[in-house]
C-alpha positions as CSV (number, residue, x, y, z in Angstrom):
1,X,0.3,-9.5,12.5
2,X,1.1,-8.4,8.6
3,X,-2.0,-8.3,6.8
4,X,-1.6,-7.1,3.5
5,X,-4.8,-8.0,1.2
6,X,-8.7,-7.4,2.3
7,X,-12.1,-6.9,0.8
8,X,-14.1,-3.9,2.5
9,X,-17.6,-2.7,2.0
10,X,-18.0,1.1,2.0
11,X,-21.6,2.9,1.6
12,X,-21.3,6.7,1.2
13,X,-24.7,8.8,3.1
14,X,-27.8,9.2,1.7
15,X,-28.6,12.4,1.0
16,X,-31.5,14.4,3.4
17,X,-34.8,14.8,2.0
18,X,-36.3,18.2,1.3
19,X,-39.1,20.0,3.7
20,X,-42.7,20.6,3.1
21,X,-43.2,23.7,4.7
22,X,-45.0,27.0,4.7
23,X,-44.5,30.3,7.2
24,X,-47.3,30.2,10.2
25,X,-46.5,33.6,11.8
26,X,-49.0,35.9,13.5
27,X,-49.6,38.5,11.5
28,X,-49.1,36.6,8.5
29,X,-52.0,34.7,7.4
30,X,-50.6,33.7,3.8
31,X,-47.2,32.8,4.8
32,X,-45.3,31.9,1.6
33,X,-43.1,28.4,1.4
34,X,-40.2,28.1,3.7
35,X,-39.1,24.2,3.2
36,X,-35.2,24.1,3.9
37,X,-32.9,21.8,1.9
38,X,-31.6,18.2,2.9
39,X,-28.2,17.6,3.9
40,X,-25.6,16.2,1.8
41,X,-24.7,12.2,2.6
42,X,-21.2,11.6,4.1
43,X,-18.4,10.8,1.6
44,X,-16.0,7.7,2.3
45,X,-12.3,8.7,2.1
46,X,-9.3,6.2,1.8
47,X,-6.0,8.2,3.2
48,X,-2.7,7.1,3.1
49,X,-0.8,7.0,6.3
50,X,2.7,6.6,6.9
51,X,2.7,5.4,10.2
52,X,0.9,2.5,8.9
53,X,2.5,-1.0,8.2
54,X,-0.5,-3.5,7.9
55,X,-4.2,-3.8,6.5
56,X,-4.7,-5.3,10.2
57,X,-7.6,-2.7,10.7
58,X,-9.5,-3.5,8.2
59,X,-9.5,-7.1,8.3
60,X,-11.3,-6.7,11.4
61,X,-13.8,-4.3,10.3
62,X,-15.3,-4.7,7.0
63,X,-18.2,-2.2,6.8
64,X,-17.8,1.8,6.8
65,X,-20.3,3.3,6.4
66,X,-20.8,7.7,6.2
67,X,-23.1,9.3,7.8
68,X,-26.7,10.3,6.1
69,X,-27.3,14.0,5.4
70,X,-30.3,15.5,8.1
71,X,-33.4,16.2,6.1
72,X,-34.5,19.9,5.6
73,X,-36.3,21.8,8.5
74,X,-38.9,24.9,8.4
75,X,-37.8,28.3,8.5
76,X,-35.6,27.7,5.2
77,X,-33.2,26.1,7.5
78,X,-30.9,23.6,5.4
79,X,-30.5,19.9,7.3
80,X,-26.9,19.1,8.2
81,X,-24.8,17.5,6.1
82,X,-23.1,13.7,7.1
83,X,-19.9,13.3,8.2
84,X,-17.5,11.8,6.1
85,X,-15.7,8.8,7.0
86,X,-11.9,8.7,6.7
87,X,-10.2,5.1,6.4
88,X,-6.6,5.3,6.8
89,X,-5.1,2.7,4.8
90,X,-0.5,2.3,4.4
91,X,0.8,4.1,1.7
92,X,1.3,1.7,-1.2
93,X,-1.9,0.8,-0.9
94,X,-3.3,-0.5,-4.2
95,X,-7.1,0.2,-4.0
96,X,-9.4,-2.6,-7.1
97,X,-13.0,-3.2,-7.7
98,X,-13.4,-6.4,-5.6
99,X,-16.0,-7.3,-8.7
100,X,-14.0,-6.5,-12.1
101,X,-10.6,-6.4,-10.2
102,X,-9.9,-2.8,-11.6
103,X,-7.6,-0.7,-10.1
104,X,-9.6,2.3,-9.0
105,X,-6.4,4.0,-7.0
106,X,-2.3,3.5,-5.6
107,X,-2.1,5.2,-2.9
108,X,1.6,5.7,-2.7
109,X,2.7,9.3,-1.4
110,X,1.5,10.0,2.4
111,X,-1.7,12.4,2.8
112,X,-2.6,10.9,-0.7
113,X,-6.2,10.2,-1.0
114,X,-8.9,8.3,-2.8
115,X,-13.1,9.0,-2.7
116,X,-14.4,6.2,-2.9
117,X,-17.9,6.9,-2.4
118,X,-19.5,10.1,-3.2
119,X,-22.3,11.2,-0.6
120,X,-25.8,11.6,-2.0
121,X,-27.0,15.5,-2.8
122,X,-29.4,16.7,-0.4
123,X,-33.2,17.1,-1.8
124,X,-34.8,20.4,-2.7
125,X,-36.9,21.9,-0.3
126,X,-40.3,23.0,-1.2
127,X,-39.3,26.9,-1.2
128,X,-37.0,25.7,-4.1
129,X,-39.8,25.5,-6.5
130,X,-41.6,28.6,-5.7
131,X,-42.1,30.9,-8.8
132,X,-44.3,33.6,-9.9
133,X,-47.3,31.5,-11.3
134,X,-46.6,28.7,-8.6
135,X,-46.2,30.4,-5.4
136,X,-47.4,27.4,-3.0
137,X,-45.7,24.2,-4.1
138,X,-46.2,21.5,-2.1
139,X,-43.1,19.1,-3.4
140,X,-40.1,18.8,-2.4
141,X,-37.2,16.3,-3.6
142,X,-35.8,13.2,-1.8
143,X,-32.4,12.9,-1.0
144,X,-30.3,11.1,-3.8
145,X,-29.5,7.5,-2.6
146,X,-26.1,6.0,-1.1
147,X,-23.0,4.7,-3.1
148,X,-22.0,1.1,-2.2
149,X,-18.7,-0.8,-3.4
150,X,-17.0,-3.8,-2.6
151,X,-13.3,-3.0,-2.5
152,X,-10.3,-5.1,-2.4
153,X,-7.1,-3.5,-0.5
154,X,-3.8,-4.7,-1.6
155,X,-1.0,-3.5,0.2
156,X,3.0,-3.8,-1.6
157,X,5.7,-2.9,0.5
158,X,7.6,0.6,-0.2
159,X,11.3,-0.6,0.7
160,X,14.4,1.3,-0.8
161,X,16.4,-2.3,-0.9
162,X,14.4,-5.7,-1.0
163,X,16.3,-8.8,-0.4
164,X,15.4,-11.9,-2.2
165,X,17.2,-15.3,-2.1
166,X,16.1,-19.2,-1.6
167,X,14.7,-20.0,1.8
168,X,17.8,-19.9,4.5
169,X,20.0,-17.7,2.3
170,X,20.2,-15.5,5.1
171,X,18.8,-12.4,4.3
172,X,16.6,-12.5,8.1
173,X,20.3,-12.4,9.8
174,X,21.1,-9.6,7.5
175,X,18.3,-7.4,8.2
176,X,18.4,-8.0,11.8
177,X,22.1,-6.9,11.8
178,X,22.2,-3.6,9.3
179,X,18.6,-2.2,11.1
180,X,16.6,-2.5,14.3
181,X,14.1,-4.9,12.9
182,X,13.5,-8.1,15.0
183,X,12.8,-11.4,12.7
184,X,12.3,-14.6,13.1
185,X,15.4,-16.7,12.6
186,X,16.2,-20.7,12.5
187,X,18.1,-22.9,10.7
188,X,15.1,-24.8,8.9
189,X,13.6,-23.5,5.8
190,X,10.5,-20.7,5.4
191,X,11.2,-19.6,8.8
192,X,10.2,-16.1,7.6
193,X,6.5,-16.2,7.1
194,X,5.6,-12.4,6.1
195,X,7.9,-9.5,4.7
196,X,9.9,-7.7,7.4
197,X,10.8,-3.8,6.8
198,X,13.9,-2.3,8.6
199,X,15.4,1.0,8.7
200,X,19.1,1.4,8.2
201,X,21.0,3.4,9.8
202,X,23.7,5.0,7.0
203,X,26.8,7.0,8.1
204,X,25.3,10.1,10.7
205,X,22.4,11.5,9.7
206,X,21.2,9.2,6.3
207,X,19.1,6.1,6.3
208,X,16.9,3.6,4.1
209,X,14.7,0.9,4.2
210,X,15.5,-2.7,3.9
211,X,12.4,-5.2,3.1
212,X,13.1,-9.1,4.2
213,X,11.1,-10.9,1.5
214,X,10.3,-14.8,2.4
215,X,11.8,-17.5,0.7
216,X,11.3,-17.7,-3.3
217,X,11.9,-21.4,-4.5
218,X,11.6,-22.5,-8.1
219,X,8.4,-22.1,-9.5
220,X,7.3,-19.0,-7.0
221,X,5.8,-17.2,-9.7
222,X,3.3,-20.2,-10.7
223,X,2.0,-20.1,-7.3
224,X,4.6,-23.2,-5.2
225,X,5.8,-21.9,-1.9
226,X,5.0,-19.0,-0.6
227,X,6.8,-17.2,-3.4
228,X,3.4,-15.4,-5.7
229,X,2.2,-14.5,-2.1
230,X,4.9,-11.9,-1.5
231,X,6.6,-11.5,-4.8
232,X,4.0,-8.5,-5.2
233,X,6.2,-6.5,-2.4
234,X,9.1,-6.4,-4.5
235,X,7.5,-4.2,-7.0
236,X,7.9,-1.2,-4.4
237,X,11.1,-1.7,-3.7
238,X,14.3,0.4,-5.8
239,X,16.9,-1.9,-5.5
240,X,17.3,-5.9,-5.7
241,X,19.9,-7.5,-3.6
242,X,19.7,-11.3,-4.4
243,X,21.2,-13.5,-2.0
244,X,23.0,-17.0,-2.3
245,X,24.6,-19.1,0.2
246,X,28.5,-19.2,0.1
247,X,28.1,-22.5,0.3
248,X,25.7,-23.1,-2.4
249,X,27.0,-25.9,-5.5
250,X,25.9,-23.5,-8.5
251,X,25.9,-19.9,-8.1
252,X,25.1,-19.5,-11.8
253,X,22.2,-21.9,-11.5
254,X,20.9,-19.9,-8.4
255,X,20.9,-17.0,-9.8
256,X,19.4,-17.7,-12.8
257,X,16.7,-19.4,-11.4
258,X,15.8,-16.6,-9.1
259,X,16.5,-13.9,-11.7
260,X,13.9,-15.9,-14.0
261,X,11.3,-16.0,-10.8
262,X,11.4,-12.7,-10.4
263,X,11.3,-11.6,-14.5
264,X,8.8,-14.4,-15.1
265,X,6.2,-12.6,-12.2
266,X,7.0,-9.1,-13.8
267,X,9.2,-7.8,-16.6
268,X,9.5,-4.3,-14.2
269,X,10.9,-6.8,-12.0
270,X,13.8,-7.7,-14.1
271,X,14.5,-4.1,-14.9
272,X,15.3,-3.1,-11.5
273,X,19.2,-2.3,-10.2
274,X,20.2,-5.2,-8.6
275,X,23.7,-6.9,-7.4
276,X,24.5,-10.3,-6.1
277,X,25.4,-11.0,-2.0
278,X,27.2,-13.9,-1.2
279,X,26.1,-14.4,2.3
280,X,27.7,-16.9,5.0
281,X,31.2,-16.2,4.5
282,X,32.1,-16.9,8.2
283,X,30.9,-20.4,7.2
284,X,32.9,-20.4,3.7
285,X,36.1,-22.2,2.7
286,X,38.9,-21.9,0.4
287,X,37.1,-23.3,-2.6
288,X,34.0,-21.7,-1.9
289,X,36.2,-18.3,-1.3
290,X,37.8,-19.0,-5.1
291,X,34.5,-19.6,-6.7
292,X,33.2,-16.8,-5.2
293,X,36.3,-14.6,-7.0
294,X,35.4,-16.7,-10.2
295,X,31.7,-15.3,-10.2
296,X,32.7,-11.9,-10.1
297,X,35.0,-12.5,-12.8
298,X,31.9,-14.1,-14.9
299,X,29.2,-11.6,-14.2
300,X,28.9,-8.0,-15.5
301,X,27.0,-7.0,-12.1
302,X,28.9,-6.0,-8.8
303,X,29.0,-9.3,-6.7
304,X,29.6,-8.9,-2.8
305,X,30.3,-11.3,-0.3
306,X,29.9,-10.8,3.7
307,X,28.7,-12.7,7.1
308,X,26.9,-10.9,9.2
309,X,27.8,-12.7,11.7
310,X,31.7,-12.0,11.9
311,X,30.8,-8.4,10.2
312,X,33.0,-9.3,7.1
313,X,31.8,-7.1,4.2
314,X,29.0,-5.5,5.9
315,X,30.3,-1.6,5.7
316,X,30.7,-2.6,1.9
317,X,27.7,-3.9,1.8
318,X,25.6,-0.9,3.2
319,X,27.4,1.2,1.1
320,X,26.8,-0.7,-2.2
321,X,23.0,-0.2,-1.5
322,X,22.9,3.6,-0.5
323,X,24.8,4.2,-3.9
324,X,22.5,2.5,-6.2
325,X,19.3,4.0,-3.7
326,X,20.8,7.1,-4.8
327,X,21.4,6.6,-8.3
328,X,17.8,5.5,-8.7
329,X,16.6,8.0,-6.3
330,X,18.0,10.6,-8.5
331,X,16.7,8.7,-12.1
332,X,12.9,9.2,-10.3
333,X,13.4,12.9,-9.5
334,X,14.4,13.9,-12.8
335,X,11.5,11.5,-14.7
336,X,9.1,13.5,-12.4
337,X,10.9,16.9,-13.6
């Protein structure tokens, strides 16, 4: 199951209190004080994992909770400090204040981590607050209290290529033809219910990743279909491919209309390298073949039609998207220099 939003409650440890304690030894009748420090509280860690895909963890567990610090012992001996607790989260996990909705932390790069709750200091033991005019104090501190937060996870897809087209464009038959990747297909609208993530296999030794993004239809940013649910996973992604049907009356209109989804949910959106894939071609006839030629004549952007079901276009396909993964892979590495 994809899960990709969840609220979680995390409570850091409470610190360990101090010790009240002063030396009985034989031998020693005024024993000075010897109160040992508390523990320090567990800490609560968000880590970014690449071997996760889904917030399906969390959704069934929504507590985490560290462990307290020990409280201070005789002897001077210090308490033991909690455990901290380590919540392994997907990278491109986007990590806001359930409350004010602020984003505390994107966890994008693997090992990456947040700390979300601090662990409470362990109190001062009485021996702490021995001095020369004060040499049997009888105080010692309690441990500072726990940290709790409400947090709300929101995972986007990271996806070299993400494929976006109306419901039944075809981009579920792509995916499951260029990668390994397994989704639903049918010949009836929304059959793709959550994002799908493939790995393509390029040339020997190269690869990239491929997201299936359900259905947009017009309107998808203002909430109608299931278009604002996932248009948040293209935001991850490098490179637009926007699909269209072969056998579609308007390609102009189609494309503008999903060009102006996408811009109209984010401007970043509109920014991104993108081309146009006719898809269907096995299915496509002479007219639909010429208006496909006339489209590439009208547009200023690459335009590429295939089938994946007879193979027709699909090398030229793959390589049109490792080029521009490259290019932008390339643009990202020298911004970071």
């Amino acid at each position: 199951m994809f899960v990709d939003q969840v609220t979680i409650s995390v409570r850091s440890g409470k610190g360990g209190a101090g010790c009240v304690s002063f030396r009985r030894e034989k031998y020693v009748p005024k024993g000075g004080p010897d109160g040992g420090n508390g523990g320090k509280g567990g800490d609560v860690i968000l880590l970014a994992n690449p071997q996760l895909h889904t917030l399906l963890d969390q959704r069934y567990r929504h507590e985490y909770a560290a462990e307290d610090g020990v409280k201070g012992q005789k002897s001077l001996r210090s308490g033991r400090s909690g455990e901290d607790i380590i919540i392994q989260v997907p990278c491109g996990t986007v990590i806001r204040d359930s409350e004010s909705q602020e984003m505390l932390a994107d966890l994008v790069k693997p090992g990456q981590q947040f700390l979300a709750a601090v662990g409470g200091r362990g109190g001062r033991g009485n021996a702490e607050f021995a001095t020369a005019t004060h040499q049997t104090p009888r105080n010692a501190e309690p441990g500072r209290p726990s940290i709790e937060k409400e947090l709300l996870l929101e995972l986007k897809l990271i996806a070299d290529v993400g494929l976006v087209g109306f419901p039944n464009a075809g981009k579920s038959t792509l995916i499951s033809t260029i990668s390994a990747a397994k989704p639903k297909i049918a010949d009836y609208p929304f059959t793709t219910l959550e994002p799908n993530l493939g790995i393509v296999r390029y040339r020997e030794y190269d690869s990239f990743t491929v997201a299936d993004l359900p259905g947009l239809i017009e309107g998808a940013h203002t909430g109608k279909g299931l278009g604002i649910q996932f248009l948040k996973h293209v935001e991850r992604t490098r490179v637009l491919v926007i699909l269209i049907e072969s056998f579609s009356n308007d390609f102009e209109s189609d494309l503008a209309v999903l060009r102006n989804e996408l811009s109209s949910y984010s401007g970043e959106l509109s920014r991104k390298p993108w081309f146009v894939a006719i898809s269907k071609m096995d299915s496509a006839d002479e007219d639909s073949r010429q208006r496909v030629e006339d489209l590439k004549a009208s547009l200023d952007v690459d335009v590429h039609a295939f089938s994946s079901v007879s193979g027709e276009g699909v090398s030229a396909l793959k390589d049109k998207m490792w080029n521009l993964v490259g290019v932008q892979t390339a643009s990202e590495f020298n911004e970071e220099e």
